[in-house]
N, C-alpha and C positions, 0 to 999 in steps of 0.2 A: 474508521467506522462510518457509519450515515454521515450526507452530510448534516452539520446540523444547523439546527431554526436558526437564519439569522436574516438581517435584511442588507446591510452594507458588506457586514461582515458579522460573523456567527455567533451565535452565543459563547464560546470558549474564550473570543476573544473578551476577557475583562481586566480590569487594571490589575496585577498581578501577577494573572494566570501567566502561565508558561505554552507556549504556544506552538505548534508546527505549521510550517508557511503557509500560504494561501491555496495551495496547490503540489506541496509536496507528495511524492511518490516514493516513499523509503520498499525495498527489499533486502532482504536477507543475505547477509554475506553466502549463505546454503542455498541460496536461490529461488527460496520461496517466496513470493509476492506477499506483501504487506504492506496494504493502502492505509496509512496516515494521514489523510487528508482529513482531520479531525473538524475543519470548518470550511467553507465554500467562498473560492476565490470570487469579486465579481471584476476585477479588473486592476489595468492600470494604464498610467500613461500621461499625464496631466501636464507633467510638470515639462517633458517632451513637446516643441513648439506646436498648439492643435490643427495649425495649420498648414502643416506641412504633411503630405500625403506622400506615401510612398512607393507609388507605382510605377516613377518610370526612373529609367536607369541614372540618366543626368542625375534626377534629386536625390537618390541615393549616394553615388559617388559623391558629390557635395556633404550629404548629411551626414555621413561615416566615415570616407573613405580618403579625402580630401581635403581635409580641414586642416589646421595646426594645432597637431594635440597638446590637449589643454588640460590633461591630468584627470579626468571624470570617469570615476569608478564607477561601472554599469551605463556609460554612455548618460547619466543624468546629470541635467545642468545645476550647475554650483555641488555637485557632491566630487569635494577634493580632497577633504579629510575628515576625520573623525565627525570632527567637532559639528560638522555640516549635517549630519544627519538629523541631531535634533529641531537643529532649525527648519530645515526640509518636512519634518513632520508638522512643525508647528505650522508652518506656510501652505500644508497640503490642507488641515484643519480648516485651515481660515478660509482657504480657494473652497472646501467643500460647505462651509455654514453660506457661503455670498452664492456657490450652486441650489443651496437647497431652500435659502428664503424664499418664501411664498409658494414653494412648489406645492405644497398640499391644494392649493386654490386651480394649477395647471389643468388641463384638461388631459384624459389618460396617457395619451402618447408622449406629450410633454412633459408630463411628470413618471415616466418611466426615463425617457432621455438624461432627464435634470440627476434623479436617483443614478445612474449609470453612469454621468460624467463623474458627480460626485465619487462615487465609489473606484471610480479610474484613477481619478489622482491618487485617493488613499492607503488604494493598495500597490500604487508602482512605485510607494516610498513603503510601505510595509513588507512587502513583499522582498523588497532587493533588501533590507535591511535582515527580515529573517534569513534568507539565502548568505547574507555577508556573518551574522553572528552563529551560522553554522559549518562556514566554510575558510573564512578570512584567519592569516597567520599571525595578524596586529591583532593582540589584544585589548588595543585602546577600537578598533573600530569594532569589535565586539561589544563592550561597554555599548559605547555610542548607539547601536544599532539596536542593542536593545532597548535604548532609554526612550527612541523613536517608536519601536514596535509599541510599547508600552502607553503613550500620551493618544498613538493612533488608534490604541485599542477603549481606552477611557472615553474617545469621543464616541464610539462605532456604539458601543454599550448604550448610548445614550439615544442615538436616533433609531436604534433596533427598537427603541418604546414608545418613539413618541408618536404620540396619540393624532396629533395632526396631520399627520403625514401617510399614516393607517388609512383614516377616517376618508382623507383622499383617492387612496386605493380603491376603498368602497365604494366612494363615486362613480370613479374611474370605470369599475366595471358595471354599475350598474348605465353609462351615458348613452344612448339610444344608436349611435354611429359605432359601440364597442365593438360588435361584431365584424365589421366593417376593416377593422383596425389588420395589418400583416399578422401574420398567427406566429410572429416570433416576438410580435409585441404584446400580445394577449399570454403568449406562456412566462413572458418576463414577469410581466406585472402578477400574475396569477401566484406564481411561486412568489415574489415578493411579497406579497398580503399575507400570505399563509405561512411563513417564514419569519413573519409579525405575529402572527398568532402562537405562534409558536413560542414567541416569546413572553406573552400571555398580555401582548398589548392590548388586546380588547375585553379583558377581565373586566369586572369590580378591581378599585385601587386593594383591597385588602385580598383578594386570590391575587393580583395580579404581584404584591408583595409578597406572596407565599410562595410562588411561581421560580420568581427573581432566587429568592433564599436555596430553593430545592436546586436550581442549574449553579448556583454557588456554590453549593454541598457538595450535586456532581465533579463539578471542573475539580473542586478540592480534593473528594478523595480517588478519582482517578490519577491525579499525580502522586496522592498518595503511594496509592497501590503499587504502578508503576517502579515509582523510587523506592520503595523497599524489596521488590523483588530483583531488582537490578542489587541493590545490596545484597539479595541471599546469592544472589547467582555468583557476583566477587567472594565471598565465604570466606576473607582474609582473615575479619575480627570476629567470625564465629566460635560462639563458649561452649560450653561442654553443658551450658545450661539450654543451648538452641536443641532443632531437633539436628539428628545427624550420626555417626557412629564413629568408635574406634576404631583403628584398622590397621595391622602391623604393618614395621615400616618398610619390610619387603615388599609388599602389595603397592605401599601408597609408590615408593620408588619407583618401583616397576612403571606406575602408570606415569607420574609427573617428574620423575629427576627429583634436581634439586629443589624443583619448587615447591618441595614436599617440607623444607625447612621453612615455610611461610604458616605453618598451619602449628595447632595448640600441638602439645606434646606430653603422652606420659609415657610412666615405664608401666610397665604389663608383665601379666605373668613368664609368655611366652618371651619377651622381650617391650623394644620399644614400641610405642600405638603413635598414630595421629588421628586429631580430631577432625572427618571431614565433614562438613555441614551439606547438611539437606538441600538440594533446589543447586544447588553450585555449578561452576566451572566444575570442580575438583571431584564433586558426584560425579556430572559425568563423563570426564575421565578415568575413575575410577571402573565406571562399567562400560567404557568402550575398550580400556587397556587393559585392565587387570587378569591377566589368568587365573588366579585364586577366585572359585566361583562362593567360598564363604565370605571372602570381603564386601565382592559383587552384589551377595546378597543381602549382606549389612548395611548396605547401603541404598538398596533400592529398599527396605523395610524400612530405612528411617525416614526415606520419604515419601511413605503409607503413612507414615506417623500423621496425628493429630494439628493442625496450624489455627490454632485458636485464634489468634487475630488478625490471619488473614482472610479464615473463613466469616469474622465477624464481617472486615471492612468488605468484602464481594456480596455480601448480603446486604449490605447497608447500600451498597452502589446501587446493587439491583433495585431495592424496594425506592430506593431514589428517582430510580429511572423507569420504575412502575408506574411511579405516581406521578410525575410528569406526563407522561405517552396517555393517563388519564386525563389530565388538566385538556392536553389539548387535543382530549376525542378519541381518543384511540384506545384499544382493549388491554394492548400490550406494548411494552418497549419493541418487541419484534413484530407489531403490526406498523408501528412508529417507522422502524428500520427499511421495511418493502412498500410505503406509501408510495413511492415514486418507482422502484424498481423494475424490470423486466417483469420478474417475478413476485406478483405485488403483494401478496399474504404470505402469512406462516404456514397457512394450508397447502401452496404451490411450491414452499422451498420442500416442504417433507415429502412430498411427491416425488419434487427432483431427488431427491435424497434415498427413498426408499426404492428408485428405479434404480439407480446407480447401483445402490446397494447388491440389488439381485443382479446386477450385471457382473458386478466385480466380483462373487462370493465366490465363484468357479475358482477363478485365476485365482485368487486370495486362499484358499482352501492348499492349492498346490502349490503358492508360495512358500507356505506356511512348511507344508512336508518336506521341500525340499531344502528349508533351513534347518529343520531336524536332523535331516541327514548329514547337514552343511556340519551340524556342532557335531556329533561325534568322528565328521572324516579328521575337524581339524584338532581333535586332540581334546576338548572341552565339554568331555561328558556322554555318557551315554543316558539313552531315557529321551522323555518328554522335552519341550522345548519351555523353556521358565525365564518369565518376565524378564531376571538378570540376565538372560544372556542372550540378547535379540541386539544392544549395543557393541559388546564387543566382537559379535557372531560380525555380523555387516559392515564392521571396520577390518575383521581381521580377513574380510572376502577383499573387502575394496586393498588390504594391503598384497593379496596375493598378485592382483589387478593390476598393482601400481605401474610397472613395466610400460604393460596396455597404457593406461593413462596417461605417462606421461610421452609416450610416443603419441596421442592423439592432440596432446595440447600444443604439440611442434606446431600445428596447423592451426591453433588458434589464438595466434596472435591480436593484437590490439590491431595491428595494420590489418591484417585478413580481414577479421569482420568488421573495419570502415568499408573495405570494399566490398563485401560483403551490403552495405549500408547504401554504399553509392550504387549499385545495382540494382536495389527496391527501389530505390528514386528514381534512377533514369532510366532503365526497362520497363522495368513495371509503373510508374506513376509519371513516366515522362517529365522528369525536371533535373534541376543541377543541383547539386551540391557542391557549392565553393568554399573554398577558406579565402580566410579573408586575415588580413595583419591587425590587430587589435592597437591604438592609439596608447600612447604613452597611459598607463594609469588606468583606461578602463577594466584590465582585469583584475584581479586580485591576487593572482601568482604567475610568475612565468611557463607555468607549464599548460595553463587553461589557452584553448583553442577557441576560437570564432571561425563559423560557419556560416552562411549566406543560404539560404534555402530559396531557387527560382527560378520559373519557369517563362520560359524564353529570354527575354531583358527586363522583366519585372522581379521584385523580390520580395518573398512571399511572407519570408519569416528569418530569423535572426537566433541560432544554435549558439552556446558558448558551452563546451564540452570542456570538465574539471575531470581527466581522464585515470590519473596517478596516485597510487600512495603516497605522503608523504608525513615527517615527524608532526603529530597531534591531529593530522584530519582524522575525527572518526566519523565521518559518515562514508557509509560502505556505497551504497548505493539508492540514488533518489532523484527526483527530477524537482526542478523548483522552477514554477512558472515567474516570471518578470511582468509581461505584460501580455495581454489578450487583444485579439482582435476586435473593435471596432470599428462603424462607421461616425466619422468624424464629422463635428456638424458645421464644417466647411466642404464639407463634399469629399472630403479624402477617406482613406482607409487607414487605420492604425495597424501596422504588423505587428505578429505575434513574438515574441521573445520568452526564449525559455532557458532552462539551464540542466546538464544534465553531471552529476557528479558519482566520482567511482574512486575503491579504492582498487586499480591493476597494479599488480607490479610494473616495473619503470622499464623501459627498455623493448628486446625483444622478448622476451620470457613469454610461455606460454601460459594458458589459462585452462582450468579446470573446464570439464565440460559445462558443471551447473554455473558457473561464472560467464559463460558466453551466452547462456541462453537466458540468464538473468541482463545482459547486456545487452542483446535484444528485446526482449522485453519493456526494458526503459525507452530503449528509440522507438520502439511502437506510441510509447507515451507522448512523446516529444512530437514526433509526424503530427499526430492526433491534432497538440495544439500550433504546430506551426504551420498546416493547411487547415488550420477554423477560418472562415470567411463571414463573418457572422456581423448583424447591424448591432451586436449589444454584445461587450465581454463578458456580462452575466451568464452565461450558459454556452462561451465559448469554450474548445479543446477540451480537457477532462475535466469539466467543472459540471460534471453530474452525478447521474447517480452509479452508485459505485458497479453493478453490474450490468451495465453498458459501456461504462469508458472503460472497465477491463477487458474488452474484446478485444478492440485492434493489438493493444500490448500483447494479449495471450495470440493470437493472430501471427504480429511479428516471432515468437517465439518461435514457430516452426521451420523458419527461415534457416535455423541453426539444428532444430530438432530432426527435420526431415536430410537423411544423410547424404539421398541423392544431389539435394540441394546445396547443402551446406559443401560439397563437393567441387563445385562450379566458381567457386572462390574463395576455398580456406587454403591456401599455399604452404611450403617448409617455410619455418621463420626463416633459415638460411640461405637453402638451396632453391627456395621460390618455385620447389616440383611439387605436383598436383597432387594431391590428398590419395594414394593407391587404394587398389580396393581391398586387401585388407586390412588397412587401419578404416575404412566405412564400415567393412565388418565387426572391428571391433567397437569401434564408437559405438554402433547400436544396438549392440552386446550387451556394452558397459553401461549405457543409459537403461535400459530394458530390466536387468538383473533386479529382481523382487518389486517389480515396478508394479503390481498388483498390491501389494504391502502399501508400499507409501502410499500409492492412490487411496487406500482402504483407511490409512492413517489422516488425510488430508480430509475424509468424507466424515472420518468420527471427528476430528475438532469440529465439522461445520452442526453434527447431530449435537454436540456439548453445548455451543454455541445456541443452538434452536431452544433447545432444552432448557439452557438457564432461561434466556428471555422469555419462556411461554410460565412460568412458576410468578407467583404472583403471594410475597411473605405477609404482606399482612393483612389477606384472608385466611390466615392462618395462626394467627399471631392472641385470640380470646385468651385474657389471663396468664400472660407472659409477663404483663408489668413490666420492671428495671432490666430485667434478663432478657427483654426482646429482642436484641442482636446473638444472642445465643441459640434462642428457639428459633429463629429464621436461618442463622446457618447450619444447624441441622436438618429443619425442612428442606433446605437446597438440595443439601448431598442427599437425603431421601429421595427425592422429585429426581437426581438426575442417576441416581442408581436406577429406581425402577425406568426411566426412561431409554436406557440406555442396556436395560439388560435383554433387550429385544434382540439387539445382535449378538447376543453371548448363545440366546436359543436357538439362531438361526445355525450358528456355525460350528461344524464338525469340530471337536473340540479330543481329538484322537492323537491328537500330534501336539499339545500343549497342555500345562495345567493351569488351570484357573482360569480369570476371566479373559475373554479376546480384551477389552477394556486397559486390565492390568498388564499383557501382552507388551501394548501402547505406552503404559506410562500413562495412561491417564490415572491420577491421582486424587486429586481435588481441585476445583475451581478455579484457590487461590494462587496456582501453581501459573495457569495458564492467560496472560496478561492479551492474549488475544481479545479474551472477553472483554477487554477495559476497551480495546482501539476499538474494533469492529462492530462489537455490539448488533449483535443480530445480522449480518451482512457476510460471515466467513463464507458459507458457502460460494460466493460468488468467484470462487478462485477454480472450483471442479467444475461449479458450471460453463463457466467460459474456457476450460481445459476441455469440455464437449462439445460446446456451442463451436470453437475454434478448430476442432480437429473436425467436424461434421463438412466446417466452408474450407479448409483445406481441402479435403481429400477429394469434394466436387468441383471443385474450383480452383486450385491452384494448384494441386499436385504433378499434375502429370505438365505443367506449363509455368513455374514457381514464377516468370517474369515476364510471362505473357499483356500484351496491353490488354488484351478483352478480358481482363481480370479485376485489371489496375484501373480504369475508367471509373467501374460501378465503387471501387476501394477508395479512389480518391472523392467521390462525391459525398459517401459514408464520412469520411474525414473533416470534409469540408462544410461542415452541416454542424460541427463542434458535437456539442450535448443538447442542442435545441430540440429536438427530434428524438428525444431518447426510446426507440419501441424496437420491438424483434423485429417487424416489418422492413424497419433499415438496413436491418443487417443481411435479412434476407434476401433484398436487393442482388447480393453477391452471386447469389444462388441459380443453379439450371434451373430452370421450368420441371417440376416434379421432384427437387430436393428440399424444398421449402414446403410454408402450409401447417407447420405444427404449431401448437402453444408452448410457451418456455418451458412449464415443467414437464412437457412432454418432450425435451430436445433429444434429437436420436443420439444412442450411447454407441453405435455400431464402432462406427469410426476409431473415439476415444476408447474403446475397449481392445480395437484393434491395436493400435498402438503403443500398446502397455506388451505386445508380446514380440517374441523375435523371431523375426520372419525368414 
């Protein structure tokens, strides 16, 4: 989601709370981007000697390479085992209260410094700790790592309010030489004050406790929310009292096997039923497998059904996160969300949104007819095209495909697109990518890889790639910052350290197309922070606002996406022969097929998204009394029905019945747990799917690793998130391909792309 108000570290972080790292980047096993970065990293590194700089080749070899390993997991000194963690936290605490005494009295610069050392240590013991209790196969360093996350976050809680240290701030910028001051010092400190207010440090004690209580409530039932929907979605212990249908056990079979004996069971007139619950795995398998379009339909009606308490807790969220975005200034949770962004109102994301719109509708229109067609060639009905059958229509195209597919994934091995990988670096960005032998101990499984990122004998940044499935990892894919660049106040630089983790299969095995381009994707992430060059970790690599560091990722995507390219170094996993041209033709076949659809489906989550956070429950709430969570979530679904039934009038409605909306699955709020991460921010996944195809097609297409590309790419890079404005990006651009405003970004390109050429 945004990131949010914090000044060390964010408001989510509170004793309790359950947390995602500093700078994680979770996506989608399906490939779709979903930033998690639910609070703002601002560093690490403390605990790492501060004076020891790592520029030139000797002190590296010594620092890394040449030591006698001494068993330090993540290269941090004294973490050997478990038990070391808590201590580490406790030790980072105490190093950061002896940074931060007196610092309110500092003068601006030096009390920006002192705040940035501080928050360095803090988070290069928080930070490897989140990374280790989401990744590590010892569940004792699990425990442990949590119990560290946890003491670091009670302290962060504490200096995000205090008042001293604010009050400093205000000085800070009001001192007569401010202006005067580097403008990456002025933007630190600036987000820092504001990032305090946010947390309502400069209230009255009585708002400023009210404040406190309301981001309590949040953090609370956003976990909420979250963990019960992950519960509906397993559907194991759903009753016949949940919502959900009965479904003969031909149908459930057909779809799931035997994992159809997992689920309730009666007998039926017709025979045996099972109970599948609403929001499920087993839903939707039901309607991507099932050929029986009665069952299909049983089952998408029952989750139309009513969710009485989910639709309570997503109304209770929102007017939560209403009245906060009022506390501190703001009209709406979704003015809150685009204060910093490219796109900095609600009025300029709907813009982007309703341009898109008219661009997509063409191609969306003839998607639509040509899956009508689709369902009666394959057997599945004649007539209109019906909500149920848009799942199993598009699985049972992708099974006809499969052939195709799995001849294309020959060529996309885990080894192809590393090389792949080392090609952006050293054609187009001029540097190396090494691997490097990781010391007894510093990883945390043997199959995790370290990388060296550097140009010429310097080294710039520090890769540890978690590449493999294996038993209990579940995280699919995500990047976890370790530590950010700084300038050290010995004169040195602190290199960046990041981490990037995947579940591929093990071996040669090939990969789905959306799995390679979701793997790119993350090394877009990872470049990003491991050429930040930046005086202050607070606003290095992706540690901004979310639709600006999704560019270079969405950026990297095309590396895989564009097939000419992708040509030039995805090889046979065996035979090690060049990608022929017709599996290019089929790859961009297979990626293209109702590619107007999904686009049109990625644009309505981000209109659902606009929508909830522009509604505002309780100026509507007069004479609701005890039932006030009931009359708000009905105004919701009010507010986003008529919001939303704009595109129902826009679009030829000849080839389906019902709503385009219902088409989607869009059902209710409570279904859609995006709302809880992003909170006002989804669009930023289409945007930068435009923004990105726009500085491709002028600039990198017809040269994918051209240097006169990678020069102006690497200085974008290099600049972190300090800089966050279109301007930068525009940089990239010919003379006469730039010059617009964000929500005016040209669709040409991105529209071109969605078809098959």
């Amino acid at each position: 989601g945004p990131p949010a108000a914090s000044l060390l570290l964010p408001s989510m972080l509170r004793p309790g709370a359950q947390l995602p790292s500093c700078a994680a980047r979770v996506v989608s096993s399906a490939g779709v981007a979903a930033c998690h970065d639910g609070r703002r990293s601002l560093g690490a590194g403390i605990l790492r000697s501060p004076c020891a700089p790592h520029a030139q080749e000797s002190q590296q070899r010594r620092t890394f390479f040449a030591r006698k390993p001494r068993g330090k997991l993540f290269d941090i000194e004294g973490l050997e085992a478990p038990k070391d963690f808590p201590r580490l936290a406790s030790e980072a605490v105490e190093q950061a209260k002896r940074e931060l005494k007196g610092a309110s009295e500092k003068p601006a610069a030096e009390l920006v410094a002192a705040l940035d050392n501080a928050s360095n240590g803090l988070c290069r013991i928080a930070d490897a700790a989140e990374l280790c209790r989401n990744v590590h196969p010892d569940k004792k360093y699990v425990a442990k790592a949590s119990e560290a996350v946890q003491e670091i976050a009670g302290y962060m809680s504490d200096v995000n309010v205090d008042r001293g240290i604010y009050e400093g701030m205000v000085r800070g910028e009001s001192e007569e030489n401010f202006a005067g001051l580097p403008s990456e010092t002025k933007a630190v400190l600036n987000h820092m004050r504001v990032s305090m207010e946010h947390e309502g440090v400069h209230l009255a004690d009585e708002d400023k406790s009210a404040c406190l209580q309301l981001l309590e409530r949040e953090q609370q039932l956003a976990f909420e929310i979250v963990q019960r929907q992950e519960y509906l979605r397993r559907g194991y212990e759903g009753s016949a009292d949940d919502a959900g249908a009965w479904v003969a056990a031909a149908a459930t079979r057909e779809a799931f096997g035997q994992a159809a004996s997992r689920l309730k069971k009666r007998a039926g007139k017709a025979g045996d039923e099972f109970f599948v619950p609403a929001d499920s795995a087993f839903a939707e398998q039901v309607l991507k497998a099932c050929s029986c379009s009665t069952a299909r339909r049983a089952v998408h009606e029952s989750q139309l059904s009513a969710d009485e308490q989910g639709a309570r807790e997503m109304a209770e969220l929102l007017t939560v996160r209403q009245q906060l975005s009022r506390i501190r200034g703001y009209n709406s949770w979704g003015e809150y969300a685009q204060r910093e962004a490219l796109l900095s109102s609600p009025d300029k994301v709907e813009t982007f949104i309703d341009a898109a719109w008219s661009k997509l509708r063409p191609g969306l229109e003839s998607d639509i007819k040509s899956m009508a067609a689709e369902k009666e060639r394959l057997g599945l009905g004649s007539g209109k095209l019906q909500p149920w059958d848009t799942g199993i229509l598009l699985n049972r195209i992708r099974q006809e495909h499969a052939a195709e597919e799995n001849r294309i994934s020959e060529y996309l091995t885990y080894a192809s697109l590393m090389r792949g990988v080392d090609l952006v670096l050293s054609r187009l960005l001029g540097l190396t990518f090494k691997p490097e032998q990781p010391v007894e101990g510093e990883v945390w499984h043997p199959s995790v890889h370290k990388y060296t990122l550097r140009e010429k004998d310097r080294i710039l940044g520090i890769l540890y790639m978690d590449p493999f499935m294996r038993p209990g990892k579940v995280v699919q894919s995500a990047q976890f910052t370790l530590q950010g660049s700084k300038r050290l106040d010995c004169g040195g630089q602190q290199i960046p350290i990041t981490t990037l983790v995947y579940s591929l299969p093990v071996g040669s095995a090939g990969l789905p197309l959306p799995y390679a381009i979701t793997f790119m994707h993350e090394i877009g992430h990872a470049v990003h922070s491991l050429l930040s060059d930046t005086t202050y970790q607070h606003l290095s690599g992706t540690r901004g606002t979310v639709d600006f560091v999704e560019f270079p990722s969405h950026l990297f995507e095309h590396f895989v996406m564009d097939v000419a390219c992708l040509a030039t170094y995805a090889t046979h996993s065996s035979s090690n022969a060049a990608m022929p041209l017709e599996v290019q033709r089929s790859c961009r076949q297979n990626r293209l097929r109702f590619a107007h659809f999904e686009a049109a489906q990625q644009l309505m989550y981000a209109a659902v998204d606009q929508a909830f956070y522009s509604y505002h429950p309780l100026d509507h709430l007069q004479g609701a009394g005890d039932d006030w969570s009931r009359v708000a979530a009905e105004g919701v679904q009010r507010h986003l029905t008529s919001a939303l039934g704009r595109f129902d009038s826009d679009l030829a409605s000849g080839h389906f019945d019902g709503s385009f909306t219902a088409l989607l699955g869009l059902s209710r709020p409570s279904k859609f747990d995006h709302l809880v991460h992003y909170g006002g921010s989804y669009y930023c996944y289409l945007f930068n799917r435009a923004l990105s195809s726009h500085v491709w097609q002028h600039s990198f297409r017809e040269d994918p690793f051209g240097a006169g590309s990678g020069g102006p790419l690497k200085e974008l890079l290099r600049g972190g998130s300090v800089v966050q404005s279109l301007d930068a990006i525009e940089a990239l651009l010919p003379a006469g391909a730039g010059g617009f405003k964000a929500e005016d970004v040209p669709l040409d390109a991105f529209v071109q792309q969605l078809s098959v050429e």
